[in-house]
N, C-alpha and C positions, 0 to 999 in steps of 0.2 A: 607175373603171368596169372592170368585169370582163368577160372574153368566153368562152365557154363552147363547148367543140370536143367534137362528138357523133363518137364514134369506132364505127362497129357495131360490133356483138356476134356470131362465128359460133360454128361446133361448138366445143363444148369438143376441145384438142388430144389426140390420143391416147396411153393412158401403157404403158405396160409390162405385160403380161397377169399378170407375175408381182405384181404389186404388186394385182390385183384383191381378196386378200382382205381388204388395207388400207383399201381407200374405201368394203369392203362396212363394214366395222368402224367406221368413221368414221362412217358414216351411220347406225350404231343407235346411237352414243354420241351422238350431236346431230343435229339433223335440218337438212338440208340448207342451208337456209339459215339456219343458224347459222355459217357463216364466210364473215365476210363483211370487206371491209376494214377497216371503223368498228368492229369490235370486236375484233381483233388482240391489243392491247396486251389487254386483259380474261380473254382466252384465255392468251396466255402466263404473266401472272403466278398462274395456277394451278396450274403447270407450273415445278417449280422446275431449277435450274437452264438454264431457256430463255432 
């Protein structure tokens, strides 16, 4: 038997303003919710050296 712990969700935490043209970047190479936990490993091994 498994038990399952509902933990909320709030704002995303805030990052570093310098780093905004990074996540703009990120978001025209895949669309948002393409990173997501379950596909981690799928992501990286395209990515050599990761």
């Amino acid at each position: 038997m498994s038990s399952h712990v509902v933990v909320p969700v709030g704002p995303p935490p805030p990052f570093d303003p310098e780093l905004a043209p990074v996540v703009e970047m990120l978001g025209s190479v895949r669309a948002p919710d393409a990173y997501r936990p379950d596909n981690i490993a799928e992501m990286r091994a395209s990515v050599p050296g990761v």
